[in-house]
MDAnalysis code that builds the backbone (N, CA, C; Angstrom):
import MDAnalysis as mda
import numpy as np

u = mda.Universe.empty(453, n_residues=151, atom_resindex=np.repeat(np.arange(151), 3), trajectory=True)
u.add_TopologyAttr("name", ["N", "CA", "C"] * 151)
u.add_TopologyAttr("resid", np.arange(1, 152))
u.add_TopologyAttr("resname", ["UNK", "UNK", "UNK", "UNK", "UNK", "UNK", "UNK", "UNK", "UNK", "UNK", "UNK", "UNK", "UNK", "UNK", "UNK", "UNK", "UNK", "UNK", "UNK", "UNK", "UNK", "UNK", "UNK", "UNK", "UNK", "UNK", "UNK", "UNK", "UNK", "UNK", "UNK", "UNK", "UNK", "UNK", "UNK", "UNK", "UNK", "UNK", "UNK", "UNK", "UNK", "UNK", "UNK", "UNK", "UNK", "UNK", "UNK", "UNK", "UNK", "UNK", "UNK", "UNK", "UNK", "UNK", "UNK", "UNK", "UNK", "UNK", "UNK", "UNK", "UNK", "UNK", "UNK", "UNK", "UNK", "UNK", "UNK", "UNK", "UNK", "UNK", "UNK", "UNK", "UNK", "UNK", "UNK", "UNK", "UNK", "UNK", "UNK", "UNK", "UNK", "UNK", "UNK", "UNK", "UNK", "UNK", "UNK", "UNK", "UNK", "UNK", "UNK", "UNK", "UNK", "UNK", "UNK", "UNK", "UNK", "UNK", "UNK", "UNK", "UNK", "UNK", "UNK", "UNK", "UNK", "UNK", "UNK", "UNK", "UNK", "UNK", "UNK", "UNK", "UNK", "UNK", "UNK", "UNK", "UNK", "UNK", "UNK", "UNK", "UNK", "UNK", "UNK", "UNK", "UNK", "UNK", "UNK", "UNK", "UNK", "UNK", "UNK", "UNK", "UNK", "UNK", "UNK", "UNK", "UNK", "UNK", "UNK", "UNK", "UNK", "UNK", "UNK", "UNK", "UNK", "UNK", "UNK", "UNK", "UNK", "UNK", "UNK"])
u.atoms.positions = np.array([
    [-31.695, 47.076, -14.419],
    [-31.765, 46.741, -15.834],
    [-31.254, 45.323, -16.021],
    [-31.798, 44.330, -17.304],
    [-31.432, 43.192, -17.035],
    [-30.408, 43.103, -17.896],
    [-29.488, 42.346, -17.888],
    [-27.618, 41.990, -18.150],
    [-28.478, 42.044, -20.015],
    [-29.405, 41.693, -20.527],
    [-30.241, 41.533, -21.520],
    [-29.847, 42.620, -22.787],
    [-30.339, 43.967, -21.683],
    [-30.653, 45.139, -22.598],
    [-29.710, 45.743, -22.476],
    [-29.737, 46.951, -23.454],
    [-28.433, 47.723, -24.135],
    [-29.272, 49.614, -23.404],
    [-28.384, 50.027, -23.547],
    [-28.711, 51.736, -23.162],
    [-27.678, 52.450, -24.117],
    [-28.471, 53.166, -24.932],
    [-27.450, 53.860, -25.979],
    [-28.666, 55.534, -25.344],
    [-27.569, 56.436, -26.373],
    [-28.162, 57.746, -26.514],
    [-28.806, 57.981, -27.824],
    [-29.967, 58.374, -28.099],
    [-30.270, 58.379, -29.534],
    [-29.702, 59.680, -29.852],
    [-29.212, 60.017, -30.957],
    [-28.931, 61.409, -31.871],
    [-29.227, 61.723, -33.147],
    [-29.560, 62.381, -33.966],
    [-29.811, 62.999, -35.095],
    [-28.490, 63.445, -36.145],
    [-27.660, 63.091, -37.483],
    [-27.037, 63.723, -37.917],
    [-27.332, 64.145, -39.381],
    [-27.798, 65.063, -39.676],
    [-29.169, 65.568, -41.100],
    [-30.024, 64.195, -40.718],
    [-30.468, 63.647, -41.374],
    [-32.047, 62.979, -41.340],
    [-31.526, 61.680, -40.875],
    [-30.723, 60.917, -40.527],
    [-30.282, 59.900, -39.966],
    [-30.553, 59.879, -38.439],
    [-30.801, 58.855, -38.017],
    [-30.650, 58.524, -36.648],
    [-29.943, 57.370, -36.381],
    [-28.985, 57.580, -34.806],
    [-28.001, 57.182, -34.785],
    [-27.941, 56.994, -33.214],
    [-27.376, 55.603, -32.597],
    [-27.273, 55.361, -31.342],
    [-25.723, 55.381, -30.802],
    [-25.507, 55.880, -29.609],
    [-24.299, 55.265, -29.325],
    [-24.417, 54.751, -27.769],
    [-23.808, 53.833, -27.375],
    [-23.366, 53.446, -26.361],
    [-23.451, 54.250, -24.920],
    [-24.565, 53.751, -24.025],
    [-24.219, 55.284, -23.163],
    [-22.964, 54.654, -22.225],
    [-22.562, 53.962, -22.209],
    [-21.256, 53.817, -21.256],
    [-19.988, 54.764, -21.738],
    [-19.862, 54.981, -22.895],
    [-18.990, 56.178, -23.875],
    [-18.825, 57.350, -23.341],
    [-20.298, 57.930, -23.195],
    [-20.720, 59.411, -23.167],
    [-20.916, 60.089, -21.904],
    [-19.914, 61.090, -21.955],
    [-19.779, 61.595, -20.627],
    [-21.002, 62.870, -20.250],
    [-20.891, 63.345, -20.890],
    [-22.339, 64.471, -20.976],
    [-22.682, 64.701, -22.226],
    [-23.726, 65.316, -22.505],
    [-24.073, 66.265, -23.780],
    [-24.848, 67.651, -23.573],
    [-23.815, 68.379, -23.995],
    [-23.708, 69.950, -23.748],
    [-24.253, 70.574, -25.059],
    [-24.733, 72.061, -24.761],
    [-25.340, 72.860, -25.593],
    [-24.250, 73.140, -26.409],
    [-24.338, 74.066, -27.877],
    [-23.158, 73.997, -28.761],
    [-22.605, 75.207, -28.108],
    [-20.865, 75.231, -28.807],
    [-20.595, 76.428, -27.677],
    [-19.567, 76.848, -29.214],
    [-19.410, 78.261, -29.220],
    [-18.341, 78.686, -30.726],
    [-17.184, 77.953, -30.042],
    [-16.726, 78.215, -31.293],
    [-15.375, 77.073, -30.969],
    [-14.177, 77.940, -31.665],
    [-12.806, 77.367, -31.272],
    [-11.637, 78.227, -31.434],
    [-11.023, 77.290, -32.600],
    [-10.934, 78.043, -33.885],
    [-10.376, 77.164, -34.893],
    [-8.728, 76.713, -34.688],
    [-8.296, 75.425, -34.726],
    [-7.353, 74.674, -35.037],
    [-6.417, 74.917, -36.210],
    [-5.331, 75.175, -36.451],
    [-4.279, 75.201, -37.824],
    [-3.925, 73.886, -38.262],
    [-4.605, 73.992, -39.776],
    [-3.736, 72.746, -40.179],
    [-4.840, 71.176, -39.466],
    [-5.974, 71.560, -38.995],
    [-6.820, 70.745, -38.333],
    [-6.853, 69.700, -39.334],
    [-7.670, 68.565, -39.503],
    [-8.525, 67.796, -41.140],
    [-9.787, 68.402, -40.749],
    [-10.365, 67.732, -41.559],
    [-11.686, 68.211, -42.449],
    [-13.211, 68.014, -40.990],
    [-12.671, 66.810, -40.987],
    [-13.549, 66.061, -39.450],
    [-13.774, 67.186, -38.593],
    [-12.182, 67.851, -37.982],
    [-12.022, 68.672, -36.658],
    [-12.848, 70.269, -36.877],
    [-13.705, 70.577, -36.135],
    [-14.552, 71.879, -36.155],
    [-14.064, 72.896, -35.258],
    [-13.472, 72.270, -34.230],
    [-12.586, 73.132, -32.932],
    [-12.550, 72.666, -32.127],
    [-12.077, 73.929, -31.031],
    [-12.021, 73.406, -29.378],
    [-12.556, 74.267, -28.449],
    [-12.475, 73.475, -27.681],
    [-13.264, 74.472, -26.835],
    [-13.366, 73.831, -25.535],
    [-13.585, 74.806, -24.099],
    [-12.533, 74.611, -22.911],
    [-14.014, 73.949, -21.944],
    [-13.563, 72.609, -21.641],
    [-15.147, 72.210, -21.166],
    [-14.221, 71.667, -19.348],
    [-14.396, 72.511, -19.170],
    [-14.252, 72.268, -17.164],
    [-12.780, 72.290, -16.880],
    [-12.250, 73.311, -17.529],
    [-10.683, 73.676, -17.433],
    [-9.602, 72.319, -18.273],
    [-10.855, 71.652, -19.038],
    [-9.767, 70.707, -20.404],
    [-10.368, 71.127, -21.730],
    [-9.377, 71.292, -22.584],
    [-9.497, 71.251, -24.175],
    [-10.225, 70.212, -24.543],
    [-11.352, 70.323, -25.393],
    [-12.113, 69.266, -26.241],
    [-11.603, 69.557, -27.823],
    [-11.460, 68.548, -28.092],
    [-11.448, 69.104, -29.631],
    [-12.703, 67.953, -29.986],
    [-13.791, 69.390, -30.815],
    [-14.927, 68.910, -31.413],
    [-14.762, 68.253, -33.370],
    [-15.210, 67.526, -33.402],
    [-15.425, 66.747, -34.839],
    [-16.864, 66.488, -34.982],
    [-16.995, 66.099, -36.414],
    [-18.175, 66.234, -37.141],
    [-18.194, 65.294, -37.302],
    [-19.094, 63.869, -37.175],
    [-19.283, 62.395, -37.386],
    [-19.681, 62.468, -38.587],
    [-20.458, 63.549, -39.325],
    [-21.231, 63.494, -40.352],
    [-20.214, 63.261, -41.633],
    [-18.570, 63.712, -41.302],
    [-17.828, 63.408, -42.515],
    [-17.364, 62.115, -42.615],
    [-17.647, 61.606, -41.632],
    [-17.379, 60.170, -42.150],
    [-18.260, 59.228, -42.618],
    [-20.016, 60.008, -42.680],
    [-20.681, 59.060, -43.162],
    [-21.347, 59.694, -44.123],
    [-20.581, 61.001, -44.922],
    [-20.661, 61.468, -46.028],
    [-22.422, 61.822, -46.305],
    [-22.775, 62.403, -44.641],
    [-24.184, 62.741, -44.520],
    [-23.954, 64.536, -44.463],
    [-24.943, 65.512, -45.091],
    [-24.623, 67.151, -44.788],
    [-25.430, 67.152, -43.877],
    [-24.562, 67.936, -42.552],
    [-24.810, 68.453, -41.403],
    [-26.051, 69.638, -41.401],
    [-27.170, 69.778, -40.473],
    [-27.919, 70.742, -40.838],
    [-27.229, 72.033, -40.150],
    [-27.973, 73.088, -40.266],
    [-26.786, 74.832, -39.857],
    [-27.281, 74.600, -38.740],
    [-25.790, 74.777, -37.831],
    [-26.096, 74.880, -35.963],
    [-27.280, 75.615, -35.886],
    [-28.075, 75.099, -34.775],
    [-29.521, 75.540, -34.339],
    [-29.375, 75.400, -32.813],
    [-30.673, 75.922, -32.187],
    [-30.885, 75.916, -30.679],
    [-30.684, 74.350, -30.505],
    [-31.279, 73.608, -31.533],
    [-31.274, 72.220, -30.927],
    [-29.760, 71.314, -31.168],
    [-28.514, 72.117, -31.865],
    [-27.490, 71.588, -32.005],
    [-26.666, 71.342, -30.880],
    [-26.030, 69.613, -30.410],
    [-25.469, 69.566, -29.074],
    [-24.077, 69.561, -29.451],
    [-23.008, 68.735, -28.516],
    [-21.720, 67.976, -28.311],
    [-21.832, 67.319, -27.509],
    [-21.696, 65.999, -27.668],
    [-21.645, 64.761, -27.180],
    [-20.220, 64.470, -26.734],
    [-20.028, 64.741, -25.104],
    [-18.703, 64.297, -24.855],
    [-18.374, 63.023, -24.679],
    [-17.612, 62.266, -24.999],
    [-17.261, 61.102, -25.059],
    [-15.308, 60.979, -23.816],
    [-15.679, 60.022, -23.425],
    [-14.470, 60.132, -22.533],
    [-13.922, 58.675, -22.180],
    [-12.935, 58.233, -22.550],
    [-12.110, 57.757, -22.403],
    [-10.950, 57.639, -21.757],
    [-10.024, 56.674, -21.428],
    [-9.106, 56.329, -21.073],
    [-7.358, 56.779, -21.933],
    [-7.456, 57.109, -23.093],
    [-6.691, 57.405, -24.083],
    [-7.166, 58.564, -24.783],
    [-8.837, 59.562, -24.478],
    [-8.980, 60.337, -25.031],
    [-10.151, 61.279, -24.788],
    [-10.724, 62.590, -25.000],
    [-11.319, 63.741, -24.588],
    [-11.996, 63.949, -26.215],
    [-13.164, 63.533, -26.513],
    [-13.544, 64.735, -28.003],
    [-15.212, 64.752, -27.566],
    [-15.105, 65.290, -28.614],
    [-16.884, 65.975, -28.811],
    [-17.335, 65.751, -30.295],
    [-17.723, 65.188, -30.132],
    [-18.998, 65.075, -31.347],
    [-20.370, 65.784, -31.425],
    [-20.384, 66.424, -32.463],
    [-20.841, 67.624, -32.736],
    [-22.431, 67.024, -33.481],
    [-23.597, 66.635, -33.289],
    [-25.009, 66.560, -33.549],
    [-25.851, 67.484, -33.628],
    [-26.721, 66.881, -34.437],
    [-28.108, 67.994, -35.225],
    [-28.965, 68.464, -34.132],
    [-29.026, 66.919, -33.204],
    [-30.188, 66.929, -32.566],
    [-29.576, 65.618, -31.555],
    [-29.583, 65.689, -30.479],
    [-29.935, 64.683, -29.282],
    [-31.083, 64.198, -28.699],
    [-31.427, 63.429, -28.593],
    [-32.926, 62.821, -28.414],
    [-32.971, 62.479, -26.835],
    [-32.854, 61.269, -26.854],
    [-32.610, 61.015, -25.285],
    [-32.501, 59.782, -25.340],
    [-32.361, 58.841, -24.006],
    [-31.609, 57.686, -23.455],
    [-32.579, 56.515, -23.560],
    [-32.288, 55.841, -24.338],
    [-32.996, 54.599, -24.882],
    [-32.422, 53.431, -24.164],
    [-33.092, 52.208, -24.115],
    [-33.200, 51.008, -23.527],
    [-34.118, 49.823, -24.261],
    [-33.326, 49.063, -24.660],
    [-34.272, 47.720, -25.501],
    [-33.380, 46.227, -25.304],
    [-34.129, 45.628, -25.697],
    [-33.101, 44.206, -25.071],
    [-32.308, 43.880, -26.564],
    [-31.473, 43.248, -26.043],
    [-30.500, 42.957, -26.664],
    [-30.917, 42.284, -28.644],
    [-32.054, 41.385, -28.405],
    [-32.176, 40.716, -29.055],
    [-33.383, 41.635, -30.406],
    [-33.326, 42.683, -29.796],
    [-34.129, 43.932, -31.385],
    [-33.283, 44.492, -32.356],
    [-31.966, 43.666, -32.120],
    [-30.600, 44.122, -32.747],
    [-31.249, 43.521, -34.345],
    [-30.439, 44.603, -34.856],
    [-30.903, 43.836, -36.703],
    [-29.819, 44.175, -37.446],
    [-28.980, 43.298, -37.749],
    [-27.555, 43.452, -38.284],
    [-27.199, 43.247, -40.010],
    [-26.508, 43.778, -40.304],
    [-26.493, 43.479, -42.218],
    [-26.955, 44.527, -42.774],
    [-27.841, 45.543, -42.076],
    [-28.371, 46.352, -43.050],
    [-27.653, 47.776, -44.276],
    [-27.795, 47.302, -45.100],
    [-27.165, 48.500, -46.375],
    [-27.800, 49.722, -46.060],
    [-27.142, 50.730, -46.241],
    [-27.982, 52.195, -46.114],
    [-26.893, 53.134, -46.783],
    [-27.133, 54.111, -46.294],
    [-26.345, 55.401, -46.459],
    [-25.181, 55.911, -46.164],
    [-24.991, 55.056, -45.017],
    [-23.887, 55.067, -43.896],
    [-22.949, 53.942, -44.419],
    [-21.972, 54.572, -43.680],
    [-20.338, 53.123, -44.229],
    [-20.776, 52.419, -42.893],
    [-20.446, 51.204, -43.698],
    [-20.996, 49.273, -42.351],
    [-19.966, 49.645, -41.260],
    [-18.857, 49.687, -41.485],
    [-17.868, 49.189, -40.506],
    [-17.981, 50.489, -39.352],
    [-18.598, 51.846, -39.405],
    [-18.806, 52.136, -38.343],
    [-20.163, 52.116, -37.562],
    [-20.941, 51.475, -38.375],
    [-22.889, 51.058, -37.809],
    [-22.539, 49.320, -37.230],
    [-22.768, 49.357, -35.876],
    [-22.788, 47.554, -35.506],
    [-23.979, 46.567, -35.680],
    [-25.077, 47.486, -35.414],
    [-26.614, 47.140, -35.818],
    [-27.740, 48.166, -35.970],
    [-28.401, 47.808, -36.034],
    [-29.513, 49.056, -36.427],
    [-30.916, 48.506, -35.299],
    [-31.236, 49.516, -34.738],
    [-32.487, 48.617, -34.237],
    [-33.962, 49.605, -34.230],
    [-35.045, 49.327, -34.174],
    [-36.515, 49.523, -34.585],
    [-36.767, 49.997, -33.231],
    [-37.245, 51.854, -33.038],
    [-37.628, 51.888, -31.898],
    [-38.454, 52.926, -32.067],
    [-39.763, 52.494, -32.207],
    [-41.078, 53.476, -32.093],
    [-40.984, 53.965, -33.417],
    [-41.094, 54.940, -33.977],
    [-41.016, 55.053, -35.594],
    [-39.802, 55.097, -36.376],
    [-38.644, 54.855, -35.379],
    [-37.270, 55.553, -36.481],
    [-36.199, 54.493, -36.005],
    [-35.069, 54.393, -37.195],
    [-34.224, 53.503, -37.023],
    [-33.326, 54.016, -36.627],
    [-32.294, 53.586, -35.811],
    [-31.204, 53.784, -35.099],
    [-30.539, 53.010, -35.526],
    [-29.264, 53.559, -36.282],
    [-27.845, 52.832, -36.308],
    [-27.227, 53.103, -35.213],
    [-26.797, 51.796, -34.890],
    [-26.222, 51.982, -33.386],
    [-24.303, 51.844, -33.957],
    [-23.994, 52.828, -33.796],
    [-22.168, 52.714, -33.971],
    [-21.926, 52.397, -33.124],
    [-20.273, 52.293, -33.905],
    [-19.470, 50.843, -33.577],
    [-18.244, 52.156, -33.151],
    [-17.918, 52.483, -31.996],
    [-17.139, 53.592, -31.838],
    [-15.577, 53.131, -32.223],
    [-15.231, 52.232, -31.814],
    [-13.511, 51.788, -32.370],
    [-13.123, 52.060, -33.498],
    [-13.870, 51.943, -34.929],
    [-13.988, 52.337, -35.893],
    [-13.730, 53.821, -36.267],
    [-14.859, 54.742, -35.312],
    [-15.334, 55.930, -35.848],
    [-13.923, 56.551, -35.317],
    [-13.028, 56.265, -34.171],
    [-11.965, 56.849, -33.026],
    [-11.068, 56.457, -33.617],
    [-10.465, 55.245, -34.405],
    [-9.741, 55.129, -35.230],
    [-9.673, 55.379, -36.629],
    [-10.011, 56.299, -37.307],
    [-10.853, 56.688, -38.483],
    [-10.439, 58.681, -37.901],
    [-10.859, 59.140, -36.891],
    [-10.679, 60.091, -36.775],
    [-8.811, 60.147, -36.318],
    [-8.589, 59.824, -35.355],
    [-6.837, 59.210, -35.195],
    [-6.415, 59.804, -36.298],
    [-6.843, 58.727, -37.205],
    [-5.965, 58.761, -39.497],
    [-6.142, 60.072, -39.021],
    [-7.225, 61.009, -39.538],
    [-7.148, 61.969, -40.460],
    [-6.391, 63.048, -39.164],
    [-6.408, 62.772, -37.849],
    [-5.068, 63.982, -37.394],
    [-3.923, 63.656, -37.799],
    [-3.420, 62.056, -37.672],
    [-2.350, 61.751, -38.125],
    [-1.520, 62.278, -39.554],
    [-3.183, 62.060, -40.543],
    [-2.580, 62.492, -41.630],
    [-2.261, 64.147, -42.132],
    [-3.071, 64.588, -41.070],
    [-3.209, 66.280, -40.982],
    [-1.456, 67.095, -40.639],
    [-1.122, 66.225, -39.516],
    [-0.116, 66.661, -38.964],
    [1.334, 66.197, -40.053],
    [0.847, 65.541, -40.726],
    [1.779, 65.063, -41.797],
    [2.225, 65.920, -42.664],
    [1.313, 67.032, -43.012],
    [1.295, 67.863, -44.107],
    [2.312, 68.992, -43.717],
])
């Protein structure tokens, strides 16, 4: 691949489409019930035991004040894995692994979604992809345990 182009995962959250980063994403797994949390926030949906570690799953959709469609066959979790952290993000729909060069990036755009967690949006075959800005979305989720555990 050339130093050029970008590789995100496309996903679905209600009628939005949405890219992230595939360097982030550690797998994406079928939905699995989940064990409710006390005292969780609003974001957190559960946990649930993915290769002898706790995930705790969240809903991206509350932070971009989009309604989630009702878990279906096609509903995933997007593990994301880090250095400082283990979650799952919980999607409508997972698409699959996209590749475009750098320069189909289209930045500024107003929509539906809050800016500061969309970095660009880009044009791929009929549908737009907001590509998030994960620092945002990981610090944004942080608050609301922080503020959870406060209570």
């Amino acid at each position: 691949m050339e130093s050029n182009a970008i590789k995100v995962l496309g996903f679905a959250l209600g009628e939005q489409w949405f890219g992230l980063d595939l360097s982030m994403v550690k797998e994406v797994v079928e939905w699995s019930d989940l064990a409710s949390v006390p005292k969780a926030p609003g974001c957190a949906l559960g946990i649930f035991n993915y290769h002898g570690r706790i995930i705790t799953v969240v809903d991206p959709a509350h932070f971009f004040n989009l309604t989630p469609k009702r878990v279906s066959p096609d509903t995933r979790i997007i593990i994301l894995s880090g250095e400082e952290y283990s979650l799952g993000l919980r999607v409508d729909h997972a698409e699959k692994i996209e590749s475009f060069p750098r320069d189909m990036l289209l930045t500024g755009r107003e929509g539906k979604v809050e800016k500061n967690f969309i970095k660009a949006v880009v044009p791929i075959e009929d549908k737009l992809y907001n590509l998030l800005d994960p620092e945002p979305l990981l610090d944004s989720i942080e608050e609301e345990f922080s503020a959870a555990n406060e209570r």
